[in-house]
C-alpha positions as CSV (number, residue, x, y, z in Angstrom):
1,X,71.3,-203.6,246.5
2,X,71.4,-199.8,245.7
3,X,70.8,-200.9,242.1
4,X,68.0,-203.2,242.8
5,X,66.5,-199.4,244.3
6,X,66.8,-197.6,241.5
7,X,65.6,-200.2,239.1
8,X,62.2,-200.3,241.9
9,X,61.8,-196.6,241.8
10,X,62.3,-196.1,237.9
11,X,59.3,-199.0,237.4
12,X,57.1,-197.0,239.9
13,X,57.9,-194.0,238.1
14,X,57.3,-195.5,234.6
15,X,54.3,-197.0,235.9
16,X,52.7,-194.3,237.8
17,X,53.4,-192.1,234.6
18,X,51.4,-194.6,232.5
19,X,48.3,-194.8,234.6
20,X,48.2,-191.3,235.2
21,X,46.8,-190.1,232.2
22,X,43.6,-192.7,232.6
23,X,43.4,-190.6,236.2
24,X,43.2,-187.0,235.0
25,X,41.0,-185.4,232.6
26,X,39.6,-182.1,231.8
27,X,36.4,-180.7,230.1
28,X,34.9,-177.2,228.3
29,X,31.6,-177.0,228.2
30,X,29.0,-174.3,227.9
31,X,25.3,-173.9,229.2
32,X,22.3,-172.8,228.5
33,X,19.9,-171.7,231.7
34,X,17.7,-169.5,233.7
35,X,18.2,-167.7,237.0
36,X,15.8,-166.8,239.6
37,X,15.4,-164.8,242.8
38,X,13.6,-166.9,245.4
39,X,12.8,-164.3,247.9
40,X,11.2,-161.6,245.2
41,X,8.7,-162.1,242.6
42,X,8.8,-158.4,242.0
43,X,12.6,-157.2,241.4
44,X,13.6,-160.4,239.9
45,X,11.6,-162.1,237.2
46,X,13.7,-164.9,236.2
47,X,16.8,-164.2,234.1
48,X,18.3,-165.9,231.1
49,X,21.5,-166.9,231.7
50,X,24.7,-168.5,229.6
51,X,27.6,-169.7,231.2
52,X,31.2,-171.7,230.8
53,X,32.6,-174.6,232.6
54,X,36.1,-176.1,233.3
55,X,35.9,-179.3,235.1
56,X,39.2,-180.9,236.1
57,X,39.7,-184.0,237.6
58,X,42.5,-185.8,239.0
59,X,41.5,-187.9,241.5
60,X,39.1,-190.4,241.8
61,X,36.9,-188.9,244.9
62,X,36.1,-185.0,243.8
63,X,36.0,-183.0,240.7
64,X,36.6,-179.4,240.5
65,X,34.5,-176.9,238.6
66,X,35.5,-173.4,237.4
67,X,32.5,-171.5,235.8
68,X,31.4,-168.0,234.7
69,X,27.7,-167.6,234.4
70,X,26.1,-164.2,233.1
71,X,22.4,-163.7,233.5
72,X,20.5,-160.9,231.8
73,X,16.2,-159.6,231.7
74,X,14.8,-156.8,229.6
75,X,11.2,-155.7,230.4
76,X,9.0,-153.0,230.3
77,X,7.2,-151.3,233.9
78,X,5.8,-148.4,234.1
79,X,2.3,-147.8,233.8
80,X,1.6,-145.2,232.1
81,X,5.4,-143.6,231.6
82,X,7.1,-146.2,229.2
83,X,10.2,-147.5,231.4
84,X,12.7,-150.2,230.2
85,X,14.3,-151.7,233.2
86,X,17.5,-154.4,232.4
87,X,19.0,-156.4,234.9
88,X,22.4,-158.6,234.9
89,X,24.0,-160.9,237.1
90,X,27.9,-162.2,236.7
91,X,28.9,-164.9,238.8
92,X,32.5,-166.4,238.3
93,X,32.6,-169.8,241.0
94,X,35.0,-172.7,242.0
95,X,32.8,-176.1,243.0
96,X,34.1,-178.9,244.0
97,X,32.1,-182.1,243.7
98,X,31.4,-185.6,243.9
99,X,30.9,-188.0,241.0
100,X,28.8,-191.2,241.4
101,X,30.5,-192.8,238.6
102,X,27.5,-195.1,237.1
103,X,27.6,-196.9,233.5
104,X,26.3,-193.8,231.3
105,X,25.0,-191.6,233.8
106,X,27.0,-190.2,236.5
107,X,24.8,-187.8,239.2
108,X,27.3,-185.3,241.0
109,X,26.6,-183.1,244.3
110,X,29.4,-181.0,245.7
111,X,29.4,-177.3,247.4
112,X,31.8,-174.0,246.0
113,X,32.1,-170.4,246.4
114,X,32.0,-167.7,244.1
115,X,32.1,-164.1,243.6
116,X,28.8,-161.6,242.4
117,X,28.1,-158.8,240.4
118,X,24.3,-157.4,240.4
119,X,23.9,-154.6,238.1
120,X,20.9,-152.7,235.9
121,X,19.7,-149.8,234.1
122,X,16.7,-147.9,233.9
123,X,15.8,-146.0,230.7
124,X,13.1,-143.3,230.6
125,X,12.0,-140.6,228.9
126,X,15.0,-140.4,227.0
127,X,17.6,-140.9,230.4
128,X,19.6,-143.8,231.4
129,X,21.3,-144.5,234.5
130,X,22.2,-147.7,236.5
131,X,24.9,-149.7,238.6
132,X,25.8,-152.2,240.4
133,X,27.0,-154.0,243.3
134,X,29.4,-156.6,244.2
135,X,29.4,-159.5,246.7
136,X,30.3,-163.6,247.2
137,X,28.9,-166.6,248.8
138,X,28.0,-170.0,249.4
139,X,26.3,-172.5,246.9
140,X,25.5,-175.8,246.5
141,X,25.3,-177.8,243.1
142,X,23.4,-181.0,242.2
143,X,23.5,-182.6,238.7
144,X,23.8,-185.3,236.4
145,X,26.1,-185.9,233.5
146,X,25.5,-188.2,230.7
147,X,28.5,-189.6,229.0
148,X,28.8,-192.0,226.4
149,X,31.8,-194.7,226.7
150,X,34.6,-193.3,224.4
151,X,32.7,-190.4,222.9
152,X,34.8,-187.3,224.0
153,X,31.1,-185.4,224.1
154,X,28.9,-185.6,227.0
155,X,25.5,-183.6,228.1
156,X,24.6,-182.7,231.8
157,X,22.0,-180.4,233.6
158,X,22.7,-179.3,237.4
159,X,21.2,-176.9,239.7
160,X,22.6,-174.7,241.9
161,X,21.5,-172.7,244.8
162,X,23.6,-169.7,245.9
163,X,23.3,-167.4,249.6
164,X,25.3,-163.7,248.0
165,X,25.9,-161.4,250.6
166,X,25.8,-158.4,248.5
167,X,26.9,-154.8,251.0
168,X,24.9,-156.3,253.5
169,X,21.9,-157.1,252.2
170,X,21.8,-161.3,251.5
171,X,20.4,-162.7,248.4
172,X,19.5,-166.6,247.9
173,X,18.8,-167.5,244.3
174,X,19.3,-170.8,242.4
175,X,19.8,-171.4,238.8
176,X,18.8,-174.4,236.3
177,X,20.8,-174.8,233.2
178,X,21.9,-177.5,231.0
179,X,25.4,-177.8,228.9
180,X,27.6,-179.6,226.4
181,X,30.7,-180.6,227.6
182,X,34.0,-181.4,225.3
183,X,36.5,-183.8,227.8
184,X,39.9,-183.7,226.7
């Protein structure tokens, strides 16, 4: 009998390790996007952004999502004093998200969390100075991922929209960027 056991628990083992790598997979991908301010036209005229993502998933009702996103603008105020104002954002998050596993396409929402760096630099008349703050929030992310079946390649855009508290002072913003994604 305690033979007939171990023989049960080394096919479940055996087993288990042979489905398990059709049950987890990982991707890299980078993206391409912008970032915008949506409660000020004025301090925040859209940024470009680039950014990284890890996806990871190992079971079949969430993904999780690591990505660092960094956001720049150059432009020129002033009036009649030339003034070159840059501003950057950093944003490193951890999403975790639902997959609606269609044919080619697969749409994902889920929620994260993620920590904020807000920083610029004026330049005028020959001076520079600058800073920054640093903060964390809430976001929610929507998107859709297109995958060919067996192609180790797949494309996907999303949208996010993050609530930073930065030293008290709260920021909502959202970005839009779409990405390449290598699963291994």
């Amino acid at each position: 009998m305690k033979k007939n056991k171990n023989a049960q628990k080394l096919i479940m083992m055996f087993l288990i390790l042979l489905v398990l790598p059709t049950m987890v997979s990982a991707g890299l991908g980078a993206k391409f996007g912008f970032s915008k301010d949506t409660q000020s036209d004025t301090f925040n005229k859209g940024m470009t952004m680039i950014g990284a993502d890890y996806r990871f998933s190992a079971m079949p009702m969430v993904d999780l999502i690591g990505t660092v996103e960094y956001s720049w603008k150059k432009y020129e105020a002033g009036g009649g004093i030339p003034v070159s104002v840059t501003r950057h954002f950093f944003t490193a998050n951890a999403s975790v998200v639902k997959p609606f596993n269609m044919s080619l396409l697969k749409p994902y929402a889920g929620f994260g969390y993620g920590f904020h760096v807000l920083g610029g630099s004026v330049e005028a008349l020959g001076f520079t100075g600058g800073g920054a703050i640093t903060g964390s929030g809430f976001h929610i992310i929507g998107g859709l991922k297109v995958s060919p079946p067996a192609a180790p390649i797949s494309v996907y855009g999303e949208y996010r929209h993050y609530w930073t508290k930065f030293s008290g002072v709260s920021m909502r913003y959202f970005s839009l960027a779409a990405g390449v994604m290598l699963g291994f």
